[in-house]
N, C-alpha and C positions, 0 to 999 in steps of 0.2 A: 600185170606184173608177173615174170616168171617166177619160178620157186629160188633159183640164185638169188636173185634181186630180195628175194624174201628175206632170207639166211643170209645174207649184205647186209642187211637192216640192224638186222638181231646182232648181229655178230661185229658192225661199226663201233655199235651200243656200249661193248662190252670187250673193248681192247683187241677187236678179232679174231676172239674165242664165239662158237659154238656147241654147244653140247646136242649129244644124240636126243635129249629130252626134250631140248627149244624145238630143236627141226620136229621130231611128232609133234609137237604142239602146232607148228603150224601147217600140219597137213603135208610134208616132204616125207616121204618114205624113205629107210635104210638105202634100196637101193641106187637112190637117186642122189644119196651123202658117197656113197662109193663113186658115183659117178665124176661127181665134182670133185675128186680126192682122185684118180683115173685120170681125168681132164688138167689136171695140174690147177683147180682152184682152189680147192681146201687144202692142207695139211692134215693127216692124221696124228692127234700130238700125245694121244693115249687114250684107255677105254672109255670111249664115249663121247670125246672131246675133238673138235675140229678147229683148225685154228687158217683165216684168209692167207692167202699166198700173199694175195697184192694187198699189202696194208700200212702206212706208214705205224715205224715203233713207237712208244712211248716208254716214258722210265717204269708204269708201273705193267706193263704188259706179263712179265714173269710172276707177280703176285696174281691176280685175275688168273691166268694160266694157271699154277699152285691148285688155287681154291678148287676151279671148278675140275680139275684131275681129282682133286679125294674128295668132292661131293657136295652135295647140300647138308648144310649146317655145319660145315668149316669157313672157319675165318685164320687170319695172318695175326701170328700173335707175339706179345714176347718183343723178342731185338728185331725183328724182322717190320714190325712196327714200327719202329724207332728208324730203320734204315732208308722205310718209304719215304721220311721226309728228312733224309741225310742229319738224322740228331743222334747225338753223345759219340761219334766217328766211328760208328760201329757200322758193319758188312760181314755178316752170316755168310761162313761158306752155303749153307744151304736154307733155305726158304721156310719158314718155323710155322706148322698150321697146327690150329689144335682141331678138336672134334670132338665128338660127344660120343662121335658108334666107334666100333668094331670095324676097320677099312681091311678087307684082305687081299685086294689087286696089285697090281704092282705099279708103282709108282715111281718117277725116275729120281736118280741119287742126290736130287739138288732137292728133293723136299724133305722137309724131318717133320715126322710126324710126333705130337703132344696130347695127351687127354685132356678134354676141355675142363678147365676149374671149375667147382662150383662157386656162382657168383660173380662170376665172368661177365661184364657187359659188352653186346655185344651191337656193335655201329657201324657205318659207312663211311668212307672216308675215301673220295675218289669215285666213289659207287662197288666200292671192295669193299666186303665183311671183315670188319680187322676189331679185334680187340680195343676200348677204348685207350685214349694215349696215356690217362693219369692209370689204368692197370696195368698197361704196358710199361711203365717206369716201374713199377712197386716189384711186378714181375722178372724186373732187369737190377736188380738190390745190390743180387748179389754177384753178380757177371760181370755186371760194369765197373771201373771206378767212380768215388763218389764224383772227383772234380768234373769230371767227363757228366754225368748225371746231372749236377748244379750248370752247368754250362748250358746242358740239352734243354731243362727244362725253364730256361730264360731264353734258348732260341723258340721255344715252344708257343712261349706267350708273345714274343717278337709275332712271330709266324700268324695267331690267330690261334692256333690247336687247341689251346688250354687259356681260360682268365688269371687275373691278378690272384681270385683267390682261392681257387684251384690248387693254382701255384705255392702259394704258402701252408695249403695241409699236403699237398705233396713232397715240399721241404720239410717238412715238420716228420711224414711220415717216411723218410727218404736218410734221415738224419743228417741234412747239408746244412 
C-alpha cells in the first residue's frame, strides 16, 4: 500500500479531510503531504488540514472541514447544528464551532468561532463532533422563533435525533 493510498483511507473516513496529525500518525512525512498537494492530489484547505481533490461531496463536508481547521476538541454547535439536519429553516451564514482553548490562527471567514459552555454535551452525529440536538435547541432560544422551534423539534423526533420524551422537556423547557 503506498502512503497516498494511506491518507485515501484516513481521509474517505472523514469527508476528505486530512489533518497534518493523521498523516504523522501514520508514518507520511511533511514532505510527502507537500508532494501530493504539488501533484494536484490534496488540497491545502488551511493550517494543517488537507482536503482529497478527487472526492465526491457530501452535505456535511463543510462541518468536518470547520471542526478539524480549529482543532481537536471543537464541535458544530448552536444553529449550525440545527442546519445539519435542515431543522427550524435556519442556514448561518457562517459555520458556528465552539472550543474550549484559546485558537489564534487564522481561520477562513465562513467559521465563527464560540467558547465552549460549561456543560455542554458533546456527540457524534454523522462521525462530527457537534453539540447534542436537545442543547442545540435550548442554545437557539433566543435566535430562533419559537414556531420555527416547535416545528424543528417535531421534525427531530420524525427524523430519529431526539425521543418522544426528550421532546416534551424540551417543549417544556423551550416554552412551546
Amino acid at each position: 500500500m503506498t502512503h497516498f493510498d494511506e491518507i485515501y483511507e484516513i481521509a474517505v473516513d472523514n469527508y476528505g479531510i486530512i489533518t497534518y496529525a493523521d498523516a504523522i500518525d501514520t508514518g507520511i512525512t511533511s514532505v510527502e503531504l507537500r508532494r501530493f498537494v504539488t501533484d494536484g492530489r490534496l488540497e491545502h484547505i488551511g493550517q494543517g488540514v488537507y482536503k482529497l481533490v478527487r472526492y465526491v461531496p457530501t452535505p456535511y463536508d463543510q462541518y468536518a472541514a470547520a471542526v478539524a481547521l480549529v482543532g481537536q476538541s471543537s464541535y458544530i454547535y448552536g444553529e449550525s447544528v440545527l442546519a445539519m439536519y435542515n431543522l427550524a429553516l435556519v442556514n448561518p451564514r457562517k459555520t458556528i464551532i465552539a472550543t474550549p482553548k484559546r485558537i489564534r490562527k487564522t481561520l477562513p471567514a465562513w467559521i465563527r468561532l464560540v467558547s465552549a459552555q460549561l456543560g455542554d454535551v458533546v456527540t457524534y452525529y454523522e462521525g462530527i463532533p457537534c453539540q447534542r440536538i436537545d442543547s442545540a435547541f435550548r442554545s437557539c432560544k433566543t435566535t430562533i422563533m419559537k414556531s420555527r422551534l416547535a416545528v424543528a423539534v417535531d421534525e427531530a423526533v420524525f427524523k430519529g435525533l431526539i425521543d418522544e420524551t426528550s421532546a416534551k422537556v424540551l417543549r417544556k423547557d423551550l416554552e412551546l
